[in-house]
N, C-alpha and C positions, 0 to 999 in steps of 0.2 A: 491341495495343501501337502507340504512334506509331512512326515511322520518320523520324528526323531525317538520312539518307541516310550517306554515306562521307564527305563533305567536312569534317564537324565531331563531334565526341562526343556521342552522346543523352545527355543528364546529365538525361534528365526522366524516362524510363520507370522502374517498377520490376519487380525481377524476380518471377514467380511464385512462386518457392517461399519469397523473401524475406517474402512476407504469412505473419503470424500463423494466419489461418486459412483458408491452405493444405490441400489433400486430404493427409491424411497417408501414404497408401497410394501415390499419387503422388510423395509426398518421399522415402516411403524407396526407393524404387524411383532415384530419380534419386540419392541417395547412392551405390547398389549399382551405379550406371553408370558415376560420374564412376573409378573402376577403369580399367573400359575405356578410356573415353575421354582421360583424362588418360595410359592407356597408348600410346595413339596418337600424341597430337599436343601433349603437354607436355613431353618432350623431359627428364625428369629424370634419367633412367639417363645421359645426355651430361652433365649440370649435375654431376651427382653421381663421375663419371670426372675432368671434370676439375677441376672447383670441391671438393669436399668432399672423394674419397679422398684428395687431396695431404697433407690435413692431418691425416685419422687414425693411429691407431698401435695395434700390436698388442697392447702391454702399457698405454697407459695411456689412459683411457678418452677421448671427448671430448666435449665436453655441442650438441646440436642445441636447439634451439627453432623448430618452427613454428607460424608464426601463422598463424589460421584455418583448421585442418584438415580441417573438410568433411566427406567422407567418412571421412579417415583413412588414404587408399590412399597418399597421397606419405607423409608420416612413415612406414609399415608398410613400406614399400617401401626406403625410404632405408633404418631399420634392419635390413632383411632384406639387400640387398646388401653392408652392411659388414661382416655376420656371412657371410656366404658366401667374403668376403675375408681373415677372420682377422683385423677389426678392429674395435676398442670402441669403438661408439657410443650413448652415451643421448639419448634422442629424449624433450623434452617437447612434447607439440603443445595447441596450445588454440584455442579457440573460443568467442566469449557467447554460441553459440544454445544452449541445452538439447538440443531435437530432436539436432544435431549429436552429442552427448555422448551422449544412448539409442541412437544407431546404433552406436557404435564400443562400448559395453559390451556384453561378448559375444565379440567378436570375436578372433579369437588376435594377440595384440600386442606379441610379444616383442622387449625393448630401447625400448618407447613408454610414455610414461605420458602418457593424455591429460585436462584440467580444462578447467574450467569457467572461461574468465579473457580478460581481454582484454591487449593489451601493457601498456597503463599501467598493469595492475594488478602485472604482475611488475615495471616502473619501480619502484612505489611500495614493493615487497618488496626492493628490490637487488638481483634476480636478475641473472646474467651468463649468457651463456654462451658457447662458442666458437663459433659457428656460427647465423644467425640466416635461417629461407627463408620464404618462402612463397606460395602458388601461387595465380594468378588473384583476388589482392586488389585491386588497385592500381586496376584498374578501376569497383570497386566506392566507392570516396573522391571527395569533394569533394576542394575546394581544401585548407581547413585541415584537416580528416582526412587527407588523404595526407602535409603537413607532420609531424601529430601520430604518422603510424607512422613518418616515416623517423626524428623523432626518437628515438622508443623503439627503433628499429632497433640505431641506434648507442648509445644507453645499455646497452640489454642485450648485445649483441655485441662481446666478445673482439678479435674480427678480422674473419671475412668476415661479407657480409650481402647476399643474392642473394633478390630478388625477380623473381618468372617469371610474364609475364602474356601475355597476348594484344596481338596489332598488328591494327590495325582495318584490314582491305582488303576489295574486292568477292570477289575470286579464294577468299579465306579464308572468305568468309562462305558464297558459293557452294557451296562441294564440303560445310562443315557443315551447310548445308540439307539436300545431296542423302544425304549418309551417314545422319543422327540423323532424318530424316523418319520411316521403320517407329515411332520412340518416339512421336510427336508425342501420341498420346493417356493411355498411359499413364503417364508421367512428365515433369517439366521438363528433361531435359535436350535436346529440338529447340527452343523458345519463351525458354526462360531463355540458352542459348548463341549463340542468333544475338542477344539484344538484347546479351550479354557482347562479343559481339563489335564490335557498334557502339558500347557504349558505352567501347572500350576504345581507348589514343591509337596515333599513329602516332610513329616515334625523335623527330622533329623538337618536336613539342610534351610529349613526356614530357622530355625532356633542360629545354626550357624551364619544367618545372614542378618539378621539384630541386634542390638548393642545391648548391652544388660539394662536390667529393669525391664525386658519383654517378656512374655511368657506365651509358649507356646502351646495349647491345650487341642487335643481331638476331639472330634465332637462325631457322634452320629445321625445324617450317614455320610462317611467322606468326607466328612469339612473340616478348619484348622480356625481354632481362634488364636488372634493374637491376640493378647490383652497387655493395657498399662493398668497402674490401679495408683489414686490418689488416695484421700483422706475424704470422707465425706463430709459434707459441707456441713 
C-alpha cells in the first residue's frame, strides 16, 4: 500500500478485502473481527445513549436504517440494546457487497432485517425511516459519492442521521498497528484499518466537504460524527 502520510487523505490506495478476489477465508475472518473492534474503538454504545435511545419508545416501534453493514455487528448490536431497554426498534441494515449478506445469513438477528441494496436504491422505493447511521463509510467516498449519500441520508431519514467514522491522526494510527498486528496474516483487519485510517479526514476538512445543516462533532477515541438532526417524531 502507498503511504500518502497524515498531512492529506490517501484517496489512492484500495482496501484489500475491497478486491473481488480477495482470500475469502481471510474476509470472513475480518467480518467476525470488526465485532471486536468496532467494540473497542467505535464508540456506539455512547452514539446510541445519547443519539438513538432519546427517540425510541416502548409501545411504538421505530424504524433504523443502516448503511453499509459489514459485518453486521453495529445494527445487531443497536437492536440488541434497545431490546434490553424495553424499546422497539426495527433495524434495516444494507449493503451492495454480496459476501457482506453470506456473512450475516445465519447469524441470530433479532429486530434486523438485512438486504442486498444500496441508499439510492431505497431513494428510489420511498423508503423513510426515523433513524438513518452508519459506520466507517464516509471514508470510503469520493467527492461526489459522499454528496450522493448525504443526500439519500436526508431523503430517507425522518429526523436524525449520524454517521460515525474515523479522524485520521498518527497517535490513532499508532496504537491500531500495535493492538490488530497478531491479525496482520490472517485476515484484513491490521492492512485494511490502518489505510481506513489514512484515508479517513480530520473535523476541519470533513466540515469543509458537507453542505450546511451537517455537523461535525469529535468524539473519543479518534472518531468524527457527522450528524443531521430533525424534529422528533
Amino acid at each position: 500500500m502507498s503511504h500518502a502520510g497524515f498531512a492529506r487523505r490517501d484517496t489512492e490506495s484500495q482496501e484489500l478485502m475491497d478486491a473481488a478476489d480477495c482470500d475469502p477465508d481471510r474476509l470472513e475472518r475480518t467480518y467476525r473481527q470488526f465485532r471486536v473492534v468496532n467494540g473497542l474503538v467505535s464508540g456506539w454504545r455512547r452514539v446510541y445513549r445519547r443519539w438513538i435511545r432519546p427517540r425510541l419508545d416502548a409501545h411504538r416501534p421505530t424504524t433504523l436504517l443502516d448503511i453499509g453493514f459489514g459485518g453486521g455487528d453495529i445494527s445487531r448490536a443497536l437492536a440488541g440494546w434497545a431490546t434490553r431497554d424495553g424499546l422497539l426498534l426495527d433495524v434495516t441494515a444494507i449493503d451492495p457487497d454480496e459476501r457482506a449478506l453470506r456473512h450475516v445469513r445465519g447469524l441470530p438477528a433479532a429486530g434486523v432485517r438485512f438486504e442486498r441494496a444500496t441508499s439510492a436504491d431505497l431513494v428510489a422505493r420511498g423508503e423513510r425511516y426515523d433513524v438513518v447511521v452508519s459506520n466507517h463509510l464516509l471514508h470510503h467516498l469520493d467527492t461526489d459519492a459522499l454528496a450522493a449519500l448525504l443526500a439519500d441520508s436526508r431523503a430517507l431519514s425522518r429526523g436524525l442521521v449520524v454517521h460515525n467514522d474515523l479522524s485520521r491522526g498518527r497517535l490513532g494510527y499508532g496504537l491500531y498497528a500495535v493492538a490488530t498486528l497478531p491479525f496482520a496474516r490472517r485476515s484484513f483487519i491490521h492492512q485494511d484499518g490502518l489505510l481506513s485510517i489514512r484515508r479517513s479526514y480530520r473535523s476541519p476538512e470533513l466540515r469543509a466537504a458537507v453542505p450546511a445543516g451537517w455537523r461535525v462533532r469529535p468524539m473519543f477515541p479518534h472518531r468524527l460524527l457527522l450528524t443531521h438532526e430533525g424534529e422528533h417524531r
